[in-house]
C-alpha positions as CSV (number, residue, x, y, z in Angstrom):
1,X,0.0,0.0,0.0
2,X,0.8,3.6,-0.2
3,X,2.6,5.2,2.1
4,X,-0.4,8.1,2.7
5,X,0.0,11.3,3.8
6,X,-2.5,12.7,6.5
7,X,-2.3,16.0,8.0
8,X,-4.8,16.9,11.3
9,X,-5.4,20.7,11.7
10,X,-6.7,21.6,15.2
11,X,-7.5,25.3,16.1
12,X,-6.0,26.3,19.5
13,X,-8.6,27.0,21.8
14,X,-11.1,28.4,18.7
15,X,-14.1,29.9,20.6
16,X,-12.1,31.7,23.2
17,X,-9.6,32.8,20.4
18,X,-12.8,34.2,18.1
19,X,-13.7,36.5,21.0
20,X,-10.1,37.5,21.7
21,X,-9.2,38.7,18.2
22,X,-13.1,40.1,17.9
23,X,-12.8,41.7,21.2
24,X,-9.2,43.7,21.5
25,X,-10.4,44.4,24.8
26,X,-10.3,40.4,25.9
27,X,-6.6,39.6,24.3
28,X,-4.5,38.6,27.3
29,X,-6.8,37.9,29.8
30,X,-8.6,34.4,31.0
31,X,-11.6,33.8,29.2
32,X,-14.6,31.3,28.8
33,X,-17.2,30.7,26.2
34,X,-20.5,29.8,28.5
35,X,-22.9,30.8,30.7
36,X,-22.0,32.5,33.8
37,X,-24.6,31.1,35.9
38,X,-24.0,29.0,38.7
39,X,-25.9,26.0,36.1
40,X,-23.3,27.5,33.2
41,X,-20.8,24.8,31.0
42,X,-17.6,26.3,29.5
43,X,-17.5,25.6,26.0
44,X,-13.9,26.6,25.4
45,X,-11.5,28.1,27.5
46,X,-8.6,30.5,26.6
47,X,-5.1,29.7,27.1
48,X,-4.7,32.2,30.2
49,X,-7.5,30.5,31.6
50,X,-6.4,26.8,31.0
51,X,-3.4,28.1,33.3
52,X,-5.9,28.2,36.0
53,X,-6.7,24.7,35.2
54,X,-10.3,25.9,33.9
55,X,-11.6,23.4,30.6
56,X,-14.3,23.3,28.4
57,X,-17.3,20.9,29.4
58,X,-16.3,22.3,32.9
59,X,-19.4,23.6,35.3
60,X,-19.5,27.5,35.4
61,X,-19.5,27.7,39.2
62,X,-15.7,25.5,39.5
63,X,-14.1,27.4,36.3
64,X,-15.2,30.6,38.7
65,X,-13.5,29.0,41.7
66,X,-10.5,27.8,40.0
67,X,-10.0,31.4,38.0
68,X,-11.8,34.0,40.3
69,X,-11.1,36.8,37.5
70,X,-12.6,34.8,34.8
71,X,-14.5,36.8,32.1
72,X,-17.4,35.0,30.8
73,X,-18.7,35.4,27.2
74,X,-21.8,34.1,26.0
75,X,-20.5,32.0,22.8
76,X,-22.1,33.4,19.5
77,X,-22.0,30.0,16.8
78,X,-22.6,31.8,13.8
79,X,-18.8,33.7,13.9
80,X,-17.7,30.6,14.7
81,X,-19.5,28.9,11.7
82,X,-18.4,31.6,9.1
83,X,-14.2,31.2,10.7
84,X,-14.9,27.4,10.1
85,X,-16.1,28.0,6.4
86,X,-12.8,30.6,5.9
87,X,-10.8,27.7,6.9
88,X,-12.1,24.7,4.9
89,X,-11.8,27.0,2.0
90,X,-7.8,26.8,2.7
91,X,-8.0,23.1,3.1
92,X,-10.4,22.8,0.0
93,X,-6.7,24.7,-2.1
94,X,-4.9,21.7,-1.4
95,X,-7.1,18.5,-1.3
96,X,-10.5,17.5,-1.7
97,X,-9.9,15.0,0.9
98,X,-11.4,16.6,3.9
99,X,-13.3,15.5,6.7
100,X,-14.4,17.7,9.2
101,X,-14.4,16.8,13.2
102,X,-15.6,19.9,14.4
103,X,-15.9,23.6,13.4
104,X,-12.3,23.5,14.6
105,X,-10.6,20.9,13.4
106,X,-10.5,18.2,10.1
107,X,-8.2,15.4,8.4
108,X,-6.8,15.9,5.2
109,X,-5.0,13.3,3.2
110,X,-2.7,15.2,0.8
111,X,-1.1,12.2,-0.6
112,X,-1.9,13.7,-4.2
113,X,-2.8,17.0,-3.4
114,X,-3.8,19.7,-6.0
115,X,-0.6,21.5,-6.0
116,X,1.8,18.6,-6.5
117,X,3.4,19.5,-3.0
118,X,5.9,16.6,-2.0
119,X,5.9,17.3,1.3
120,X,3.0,17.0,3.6
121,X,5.2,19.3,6.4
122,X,5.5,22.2,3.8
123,X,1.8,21.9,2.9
124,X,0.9,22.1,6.7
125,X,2.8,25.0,7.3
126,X,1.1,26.9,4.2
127,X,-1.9,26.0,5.9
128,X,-1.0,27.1,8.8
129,X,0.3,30.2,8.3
130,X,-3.0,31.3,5.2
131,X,-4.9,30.8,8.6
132,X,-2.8,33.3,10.6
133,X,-2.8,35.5,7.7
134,X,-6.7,35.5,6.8
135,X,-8.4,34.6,10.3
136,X,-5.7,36.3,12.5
137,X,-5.9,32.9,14.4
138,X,-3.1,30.4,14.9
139,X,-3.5,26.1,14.2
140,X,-1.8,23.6,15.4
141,X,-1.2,20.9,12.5
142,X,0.0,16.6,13.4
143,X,1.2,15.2,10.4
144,X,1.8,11.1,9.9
145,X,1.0,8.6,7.8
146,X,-2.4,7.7,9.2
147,X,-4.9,9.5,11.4
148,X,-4.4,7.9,14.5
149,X,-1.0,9.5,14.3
150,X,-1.8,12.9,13.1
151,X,-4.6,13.4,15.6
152,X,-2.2,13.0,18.1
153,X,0.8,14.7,16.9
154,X,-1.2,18.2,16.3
155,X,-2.1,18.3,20.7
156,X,1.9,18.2,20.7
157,X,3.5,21.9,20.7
158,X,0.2,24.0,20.8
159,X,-0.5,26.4,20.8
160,X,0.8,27.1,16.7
161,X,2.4,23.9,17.0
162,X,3.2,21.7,14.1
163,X,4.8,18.2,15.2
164,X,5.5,15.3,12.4
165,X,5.7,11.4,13.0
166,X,7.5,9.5,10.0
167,X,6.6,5.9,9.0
168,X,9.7,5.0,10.7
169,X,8.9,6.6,13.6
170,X,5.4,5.5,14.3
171,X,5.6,2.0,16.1
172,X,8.8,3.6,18.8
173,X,6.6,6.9,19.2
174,X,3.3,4.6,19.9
175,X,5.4,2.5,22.9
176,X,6.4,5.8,24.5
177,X,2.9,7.0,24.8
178,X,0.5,7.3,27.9
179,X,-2.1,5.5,27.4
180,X,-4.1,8.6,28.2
181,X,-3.0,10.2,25.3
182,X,-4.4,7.7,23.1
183,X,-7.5,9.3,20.8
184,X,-9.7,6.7,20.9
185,X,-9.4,5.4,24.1
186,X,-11.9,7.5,27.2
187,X,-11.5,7.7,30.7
188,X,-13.1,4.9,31.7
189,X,-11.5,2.6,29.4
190,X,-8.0,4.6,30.5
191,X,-8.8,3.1,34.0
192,X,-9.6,-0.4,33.3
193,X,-6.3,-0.6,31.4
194,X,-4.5,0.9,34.4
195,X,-6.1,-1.8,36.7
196,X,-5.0,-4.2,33.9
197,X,-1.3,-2.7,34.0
198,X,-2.1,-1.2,30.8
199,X,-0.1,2.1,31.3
200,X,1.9,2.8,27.9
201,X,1.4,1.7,24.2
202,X,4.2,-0.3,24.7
203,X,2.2,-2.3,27.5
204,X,-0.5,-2.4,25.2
205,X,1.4,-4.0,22.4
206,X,1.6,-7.0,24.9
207,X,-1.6,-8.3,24.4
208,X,-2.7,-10.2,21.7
209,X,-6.0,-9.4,19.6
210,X,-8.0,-12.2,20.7
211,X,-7.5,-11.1,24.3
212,X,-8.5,-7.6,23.6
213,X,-11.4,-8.0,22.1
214,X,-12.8,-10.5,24.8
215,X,-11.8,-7.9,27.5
216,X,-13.0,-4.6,25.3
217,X,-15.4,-5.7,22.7
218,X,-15.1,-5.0,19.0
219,X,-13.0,-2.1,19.3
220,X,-10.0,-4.0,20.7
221,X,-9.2,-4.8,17.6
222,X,-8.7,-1.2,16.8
223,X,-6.7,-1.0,20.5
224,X,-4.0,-4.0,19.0
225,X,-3.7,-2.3,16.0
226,X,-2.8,1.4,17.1
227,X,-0.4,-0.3,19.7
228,X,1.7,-0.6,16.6
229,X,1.1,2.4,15.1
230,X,-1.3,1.2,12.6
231,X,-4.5,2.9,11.7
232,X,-6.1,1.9,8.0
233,X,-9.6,4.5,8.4
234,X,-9.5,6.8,5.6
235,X,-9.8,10.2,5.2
236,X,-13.5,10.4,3.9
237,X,-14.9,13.4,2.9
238,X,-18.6,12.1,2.6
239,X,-18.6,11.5,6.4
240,X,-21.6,12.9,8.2
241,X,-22.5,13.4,12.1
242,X,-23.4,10.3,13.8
243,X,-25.9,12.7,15.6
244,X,-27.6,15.5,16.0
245,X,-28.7,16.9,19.7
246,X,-29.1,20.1,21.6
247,X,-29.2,20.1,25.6
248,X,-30.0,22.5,28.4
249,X,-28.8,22.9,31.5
250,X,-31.9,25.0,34.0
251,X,-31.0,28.2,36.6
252,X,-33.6,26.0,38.3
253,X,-34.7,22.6,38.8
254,X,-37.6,21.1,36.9
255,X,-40.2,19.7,38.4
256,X,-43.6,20.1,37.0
257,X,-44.9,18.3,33.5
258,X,-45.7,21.7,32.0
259,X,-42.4,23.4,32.9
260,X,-40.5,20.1,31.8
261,X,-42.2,19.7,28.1
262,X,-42.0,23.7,27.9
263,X,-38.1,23.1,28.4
264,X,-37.6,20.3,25.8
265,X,-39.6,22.5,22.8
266,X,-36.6,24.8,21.9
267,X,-34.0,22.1,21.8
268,X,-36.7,20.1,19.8
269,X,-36.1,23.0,17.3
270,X,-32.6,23.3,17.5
271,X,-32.4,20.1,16.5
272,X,-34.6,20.2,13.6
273,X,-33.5,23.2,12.4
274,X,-30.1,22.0,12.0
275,X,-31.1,19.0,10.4
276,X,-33.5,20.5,7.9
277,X,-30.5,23.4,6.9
278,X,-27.8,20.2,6.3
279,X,-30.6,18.3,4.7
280,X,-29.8,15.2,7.0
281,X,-32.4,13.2,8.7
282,X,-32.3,10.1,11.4
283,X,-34.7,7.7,12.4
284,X,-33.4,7.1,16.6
285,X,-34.8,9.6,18.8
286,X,-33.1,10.0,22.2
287,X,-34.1,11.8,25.2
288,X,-31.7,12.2,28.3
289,X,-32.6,13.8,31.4
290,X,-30.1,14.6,34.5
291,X,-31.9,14.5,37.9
292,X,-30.6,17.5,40.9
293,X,-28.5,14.2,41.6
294,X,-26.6,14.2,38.3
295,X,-28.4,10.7,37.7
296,X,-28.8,10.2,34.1
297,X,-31.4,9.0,32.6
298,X,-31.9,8.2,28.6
299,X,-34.8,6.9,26.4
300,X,-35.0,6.1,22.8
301,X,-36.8,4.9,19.8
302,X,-35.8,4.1,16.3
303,X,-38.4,4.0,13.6
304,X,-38.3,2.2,10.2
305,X,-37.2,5.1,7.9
306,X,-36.1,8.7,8.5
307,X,-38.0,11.3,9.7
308,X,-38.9,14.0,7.6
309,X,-41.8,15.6,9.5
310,X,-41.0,17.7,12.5
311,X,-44.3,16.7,14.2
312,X,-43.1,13.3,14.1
313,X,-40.2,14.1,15.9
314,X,-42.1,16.0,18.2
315,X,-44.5,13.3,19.1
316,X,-41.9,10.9,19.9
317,X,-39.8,12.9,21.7
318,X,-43.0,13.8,24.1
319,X,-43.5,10.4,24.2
320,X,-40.2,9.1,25.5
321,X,-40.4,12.2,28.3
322,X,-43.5,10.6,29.5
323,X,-41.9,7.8,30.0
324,X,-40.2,9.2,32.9
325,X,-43.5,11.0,34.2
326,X,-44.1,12.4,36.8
327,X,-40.2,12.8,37.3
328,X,-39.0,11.0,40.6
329,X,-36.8,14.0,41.7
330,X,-36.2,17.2,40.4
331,X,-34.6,17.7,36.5
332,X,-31.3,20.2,35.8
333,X,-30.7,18.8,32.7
334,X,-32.6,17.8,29.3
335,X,-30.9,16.8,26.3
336,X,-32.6,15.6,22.9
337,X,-30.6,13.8,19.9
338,X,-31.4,12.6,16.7
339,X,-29.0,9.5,15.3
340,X,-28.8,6.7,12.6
341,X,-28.1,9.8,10.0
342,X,-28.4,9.8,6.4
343,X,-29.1,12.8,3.9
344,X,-31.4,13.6,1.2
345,X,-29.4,12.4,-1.4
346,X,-28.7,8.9,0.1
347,X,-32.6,8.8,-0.1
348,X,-33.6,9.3,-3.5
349,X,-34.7,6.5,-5.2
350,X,-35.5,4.9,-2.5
351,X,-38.7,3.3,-1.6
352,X,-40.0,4.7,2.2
353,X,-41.6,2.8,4.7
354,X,-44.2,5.1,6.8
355,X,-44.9,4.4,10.2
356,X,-48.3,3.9,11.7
């Protein structure tokens, strides 16, 4: 096979950075996108702020302990969606091999790019530096010969980092690594591994496939492979969300049907609105619910073909909160997804199956 050449471009700390460079007033100082509320989740945090140990998907109320000076800004998608576009347009000069993560980041396999560049490092560093020049934001770029490698080589240097891994290098760099550094493998997993005396790649090369994938499921297969530095996913362009979903965190509990359904509507629209503007539709419906516990709760339902009519949607998604009516304790969180994705296109031709 091919020797491929995969670059993965990461923005540093893109929401926070938006607001910096849109906000002169902002450069310098510790920042998170979120709600300020004591029910609040950072979305992104700027570098100053990270130094106080403050991260996205953290609670308001500890980002304010950890970083009593923290400026909150409320995050504002559509600059971030029109930054994202600027930057795919770069990406789009070199290869038509891209597949978006994120706003803020995306693979590209420039193995035969459109310029006829040799080198995947000086394509990366035009990339790089066409960002700075046109967003006045920096990138951090991993480049290797799969995407395994390349998604982890970009989190090394930031921020403006750029950090290669040659063929030759892959399988020594891999047996060095934490296994907390591995993309791919969570928290949870990270801990059964430790228990298991799984701390490095190198520790993880130990095990043979058979083993893995009795202890981890279908994905240990993936685990013996990367423990060598091997990763065969390609770069694919047509790749669409798995899901769509829009949650809410309350200022106050939940409690009461009326107050509950009337919380659920606008992420019921979020949801749909996004899905009719990409022209992508799913046939799962998923409801999750946090209790003032931080239990989580989460119903679903799949039907036989996509659905394309938002009262649909609606009806089901009503239907799966009343399955958790009257609610056993009060609610601080509601959350509703659509999955099993495919877009209008995929669809034509096709024969439906309604639902009644």
């Amino acid at each position: 096979m091919e020797t491929r050449k995969i670059i993965h471009i990461d923005m540093d700390a893109f929401y926070a950075s938006v607001e910096q460079r849109d906000n002169p007033s902002l450069k310098g100082k510790p920042v998170a996108v979120g709600g300020s509320s004591e029910r609040g989740v950072v979305a992104a945090a700027s570098y100053e702020a990270r130094k106080y140990g403050v991260r996205s998907a953290m609670s308001s109320k500890i980002a304010a302990q950890k970083c009593p000076h923290l400026i909150f800004v409320k995050p504002r998608f559509e600059s971030y969606r029109a930054v994202s576009h600027q930057i795919r347009e770069i990406f789009a000069e070199y290869t038509p091999l891209i597949e978006p993560l994120s706003l803020d980041e995306a693979y590209l396999d420039v193995t035969n790019n459109l310029k006829g560049i040799a080198s995947a490092t000086q394509i990366a560093i035009e990339i790089k530096e066409k960002i700075k020049m046109q967003t006045q934001l920096t990138a951090s770029a991993g480049v290797s010969y799969n995407k395994f490698l390349a998604k982890i080589a970009s989190d090394f240097n930031k921020p403006d980092g750029l950090f290669i891994i040659k063929p030759s290098q892959g399988p020594l760099f891999v047996e060095t690594l934490d296994i907390d550094r591995f993309h791919g493998i969570g928290k949870v997993t990270a801990q059964k591994m430790h228990k298991m005396g799984i701390f490095t790649g190198k520790d993880l090369r130990e095990y043979e496939e058979s083993f893995l994938i009795k202890h981890f499921g279908k994905i240990g297969r993936y685990y013996y492979q990367i423990a060598r530095g091997i990763d065969t996913r390609i770069v694919n362009p047509e790749r669409i969300r798995k899901s769509v979903g829009s949650e809410n965190t309350f200022m106050q509990d939940l409690e009461a049907r009326a107050e509950i359904q009337l919380g659920l509507e606008p992420l019921i629209e979020d949801v749909w609105r996004y899905c009719t503007k990409h022209e992508i539709f799913g046939r799962t419906v998923s409801l999750k619910v946090k209790y003032n516990d931080f239990q989580i709760v989460t119903r679903s339902r799949t039907t036989l073909s996509p659905i394309f009519d938002v009262s649909l949607f609606e009806r089901i998604s009503y239907e799966l909160l009343n399955q958790i009516m009257p609610p056993s304790k009060g609610i601080r969180l509601l959350g509703v997804s659509l999955s099993n994705l495919s877009n209008e296109q995929e669809m034509e031709g096709k024969q439906l199956t309604l639902e009644f």
